[in-house]
DOLUMRO-133360 format. One record per residue (C-alpha): x, y, z; residue number from 1; chain. Coordinates in pm, whole numbers, plus 50000, padded with zeros to 5 digits. Last residue first. Example, Ala and Ser with C-alpha at 12.3 -4.5 7.8 and 13.67 -1.06 7.14 Angstrom:
<sites>
> 51367:49894:50714:2:A
> 51230:49550:50780:1:A
</sites>
This chain:
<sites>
> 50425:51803:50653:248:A
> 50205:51507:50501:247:A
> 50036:51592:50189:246:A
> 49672:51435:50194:245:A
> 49451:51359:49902:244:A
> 49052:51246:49999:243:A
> 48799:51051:49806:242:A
> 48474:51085:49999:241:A
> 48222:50837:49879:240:A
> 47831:50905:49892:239:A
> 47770:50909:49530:238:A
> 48166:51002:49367:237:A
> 48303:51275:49552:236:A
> 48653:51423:49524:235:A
> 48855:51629:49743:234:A
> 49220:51742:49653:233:A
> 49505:51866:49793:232:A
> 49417:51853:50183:231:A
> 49733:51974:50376:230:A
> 49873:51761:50671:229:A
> 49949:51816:51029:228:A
> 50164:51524:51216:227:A
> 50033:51627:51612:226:A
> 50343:51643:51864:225:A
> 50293:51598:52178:224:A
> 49902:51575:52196:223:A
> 49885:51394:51980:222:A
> 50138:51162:51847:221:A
> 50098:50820:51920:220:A
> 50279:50505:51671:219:A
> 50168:50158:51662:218:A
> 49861:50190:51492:217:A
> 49794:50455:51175:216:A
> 49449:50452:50977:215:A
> 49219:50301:51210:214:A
> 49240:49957:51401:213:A
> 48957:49718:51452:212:A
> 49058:49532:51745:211:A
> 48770:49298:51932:210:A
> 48594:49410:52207:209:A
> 48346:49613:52047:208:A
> 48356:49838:51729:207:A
> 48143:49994:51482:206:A
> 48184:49956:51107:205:A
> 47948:50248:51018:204:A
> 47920:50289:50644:203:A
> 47980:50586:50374:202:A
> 48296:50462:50239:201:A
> 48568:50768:50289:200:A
> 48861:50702:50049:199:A
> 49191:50803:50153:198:A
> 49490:50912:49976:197:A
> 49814:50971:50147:196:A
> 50075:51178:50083:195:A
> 50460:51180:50167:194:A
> 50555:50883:50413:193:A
> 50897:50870:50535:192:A
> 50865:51081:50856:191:A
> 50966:50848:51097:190:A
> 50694:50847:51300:189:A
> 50459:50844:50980:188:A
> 50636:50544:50805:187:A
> 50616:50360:51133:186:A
> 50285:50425:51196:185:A
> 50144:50345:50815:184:A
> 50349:49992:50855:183:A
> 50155:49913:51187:182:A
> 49836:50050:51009:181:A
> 49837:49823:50747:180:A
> 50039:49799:50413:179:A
> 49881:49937:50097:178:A
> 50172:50179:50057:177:A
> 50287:50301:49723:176:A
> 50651:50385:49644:175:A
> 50730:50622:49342:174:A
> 51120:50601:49321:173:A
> 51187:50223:49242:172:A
> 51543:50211:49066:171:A
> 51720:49962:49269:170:A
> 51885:50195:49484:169:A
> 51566:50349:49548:168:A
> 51457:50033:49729:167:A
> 51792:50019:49941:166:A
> 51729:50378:49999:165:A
> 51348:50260:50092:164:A
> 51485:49985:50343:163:A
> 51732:50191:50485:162:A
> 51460:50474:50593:161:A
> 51270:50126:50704:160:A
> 51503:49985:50935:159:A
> 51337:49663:51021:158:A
> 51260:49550:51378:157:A
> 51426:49284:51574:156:A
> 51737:49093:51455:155:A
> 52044:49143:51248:154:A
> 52058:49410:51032:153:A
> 51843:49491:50675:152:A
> 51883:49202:50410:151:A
> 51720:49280:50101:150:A
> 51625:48953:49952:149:A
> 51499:48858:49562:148:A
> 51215:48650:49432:147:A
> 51093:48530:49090:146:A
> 51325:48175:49192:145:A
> 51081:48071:49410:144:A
> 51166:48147:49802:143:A
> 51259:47892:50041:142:A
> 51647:47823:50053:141:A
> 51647:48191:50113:140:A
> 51356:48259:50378:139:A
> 51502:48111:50712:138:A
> 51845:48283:50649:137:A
> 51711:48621:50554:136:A
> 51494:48620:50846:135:A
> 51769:48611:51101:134:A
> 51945:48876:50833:133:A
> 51675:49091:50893:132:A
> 51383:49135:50643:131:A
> 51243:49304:50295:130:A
> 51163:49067:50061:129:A
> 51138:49166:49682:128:A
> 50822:49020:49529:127:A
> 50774:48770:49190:126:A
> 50481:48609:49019:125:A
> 50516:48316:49321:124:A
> 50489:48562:49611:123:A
> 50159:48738:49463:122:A
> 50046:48312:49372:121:A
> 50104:48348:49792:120:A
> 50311:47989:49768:119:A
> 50629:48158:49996:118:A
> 50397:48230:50274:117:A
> 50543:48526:50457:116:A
> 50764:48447:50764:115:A
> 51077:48591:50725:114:A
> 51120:48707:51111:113:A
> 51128:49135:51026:112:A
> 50934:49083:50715:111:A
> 50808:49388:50525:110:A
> 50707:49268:50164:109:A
> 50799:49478:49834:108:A
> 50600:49400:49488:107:A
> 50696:49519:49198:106:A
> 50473:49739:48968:105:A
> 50382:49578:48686:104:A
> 50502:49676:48312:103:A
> 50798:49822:48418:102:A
> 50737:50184:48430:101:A
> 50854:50473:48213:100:A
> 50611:50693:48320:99:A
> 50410:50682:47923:98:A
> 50461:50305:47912:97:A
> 50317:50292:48251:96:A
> 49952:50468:48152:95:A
> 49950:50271:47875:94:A
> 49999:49996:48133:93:A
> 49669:50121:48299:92:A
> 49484:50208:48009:91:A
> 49538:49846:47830:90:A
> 49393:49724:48163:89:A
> 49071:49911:48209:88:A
> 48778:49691:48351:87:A
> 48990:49497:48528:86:A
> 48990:49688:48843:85:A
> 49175:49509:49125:84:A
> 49371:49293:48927:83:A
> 49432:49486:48648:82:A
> 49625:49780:48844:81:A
> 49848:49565:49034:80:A
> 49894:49396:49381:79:A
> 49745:49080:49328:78:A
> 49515:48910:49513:77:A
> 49443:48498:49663:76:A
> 49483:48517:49967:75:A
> 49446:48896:50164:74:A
> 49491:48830:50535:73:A
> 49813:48659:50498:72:A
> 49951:48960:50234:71:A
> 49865:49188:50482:70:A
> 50019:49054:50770:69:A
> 50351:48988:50569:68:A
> 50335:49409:50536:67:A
> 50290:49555:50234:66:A
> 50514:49775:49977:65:A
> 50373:49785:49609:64:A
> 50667:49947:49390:63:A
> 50699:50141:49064:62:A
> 50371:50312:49152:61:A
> 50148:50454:48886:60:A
> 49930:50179:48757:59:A
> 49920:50100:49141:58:A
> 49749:50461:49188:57:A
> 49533:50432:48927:56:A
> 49397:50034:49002:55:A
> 49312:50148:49371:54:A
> 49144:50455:49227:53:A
> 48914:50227:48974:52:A
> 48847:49985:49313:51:A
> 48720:50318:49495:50:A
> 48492:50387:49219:49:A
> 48390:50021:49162:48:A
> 48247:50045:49529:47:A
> 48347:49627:49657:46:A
> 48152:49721:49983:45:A
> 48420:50000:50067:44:A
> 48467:49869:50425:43:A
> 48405:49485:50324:42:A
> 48628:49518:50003:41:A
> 48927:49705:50246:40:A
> 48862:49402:50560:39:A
> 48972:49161:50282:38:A
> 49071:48932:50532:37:A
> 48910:48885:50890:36:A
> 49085:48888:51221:35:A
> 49040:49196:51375:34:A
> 48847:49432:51069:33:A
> 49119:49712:50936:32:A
> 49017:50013:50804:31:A
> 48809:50153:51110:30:A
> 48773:50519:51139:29:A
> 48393:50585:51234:28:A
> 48283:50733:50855:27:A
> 48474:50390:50744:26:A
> 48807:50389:50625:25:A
> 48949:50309:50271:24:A
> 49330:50328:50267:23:A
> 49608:50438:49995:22:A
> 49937:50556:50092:21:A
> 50255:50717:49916:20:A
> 50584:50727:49948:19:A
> 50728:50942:49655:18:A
> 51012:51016:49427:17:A
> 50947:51064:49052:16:A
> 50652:51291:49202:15:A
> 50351:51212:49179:14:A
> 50043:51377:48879:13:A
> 49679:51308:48890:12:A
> 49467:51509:48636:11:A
> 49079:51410:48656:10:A
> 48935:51088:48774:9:A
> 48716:50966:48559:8:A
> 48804:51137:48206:7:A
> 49158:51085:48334:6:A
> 49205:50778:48277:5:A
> 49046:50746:47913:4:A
> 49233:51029:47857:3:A
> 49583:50892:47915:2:A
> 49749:51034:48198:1:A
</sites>
């Protein structure tokens, strides 16, 4: 990493081949808050710290993946390093030019019905769509020009091992994750998901009637068959937690 990187952090290194997740959760497990966008900037309360790690580990992705819910609930952002922590941008795509990275990381939406707003400015600056054929056909006479389809099956849900060959196919190896916790439980359950980083914000979200999801929904795996992980690293900056996770 360049040193100005990794003066803050430390050494970070991924393989040329990774799925990888970022989250913030609060001390109670809630990443995700019902209805409301931005539920990540309310859980960390904007911490420049956790911002700066967002940044890092998009500055070293080749691909963003999300799900459409996720790019509804956030209008407005950007899924690259700048964006989220402008402080350091000529570090960030130094930090590309040295990985051999295209100067932003691409974009990659999860669509199984094609509905993603096609005017998202993250849409319009250029994403790879990830859907079924049905959605395929509602999308293409749509989507700007910036934009490209990979059509998975008919109908219902998406294959995602075939969606990350397809992805690798193309030339994006190191695959970040900000999707939700739908797209963290089917990654999981099917074993596609390498590491995960997680940043513990020192606040209580609390719950009560409506859904505030943790980490992974969709997916159950305790007590059948818990999906142990190894702690690489633990780092604290204040009274955040900043966790790395190896999935085994």
């Amino acid at each position: 990493m360049p040193a100005e990187l990794e003066k803050i952090y430390g050494r970070l290194g991924l393989a040329a081949r990774e799925v990888y997740a970022n989250f913030v959760e609060s001390i109670d497990g809630v990443v995700a808050l019902g209805a409301k966008p931005s539920a990540g900037s309310a859980i960390s309360g904007r911490n420049q710290a956790d911002r700066f790690v967002m940044g890092l580990l998009r500055a070293f992705a080749d691909a963003v993946l999300l799900g459409a819910g996720t790019l509804r609930a956030t209008p407005g952002h950007h899924w690259t390093p700048e964006h989220v922590y402008p402080d350091l941008p000529l570090a960030f795509a130094e930090l590309r030019q040295n990985l051999g990275r295209k100067p932003r990381p691409r974009l990659v939406l999860l669509t199984a019905s094609g509905n993603i707003e096609v005017s998202h400015p993250a849409v319009v600056g250029g994403a790879t769509i990830v859907t079924t054929s049905h959605g395929a056909a509602d999308l293409k006479h749509r989507l700007p020009d910036s934009c490209d389809i990979v059509e998975l099956g008919g109908e219902g849900s998406l294959d995602l091992a075939g969606a990350l060959n397809e992805l690798r196919a193309r030339g994006y190896g190191a695959i970040l994750t900000e999707g939700g916790p739908h797209v963290m439980g089917e990654l999981i359950a099917a074993q596609l998901l390498d590491e995960a980083f997680l940043t513990i914000s020192p606040v209580v979200a609390g719950r009560d009637g409506d859904t505030r999801l943790g980490m992974v929904a969709g997916a159950e795996f305790l007590p059948d068959r818990g999906v142990w992980s190894t702690l690489l690293t633990a780092r604290r900056h204040g009274d955040f937690l900043f966790l790395r996770y190896r999935l085994r």
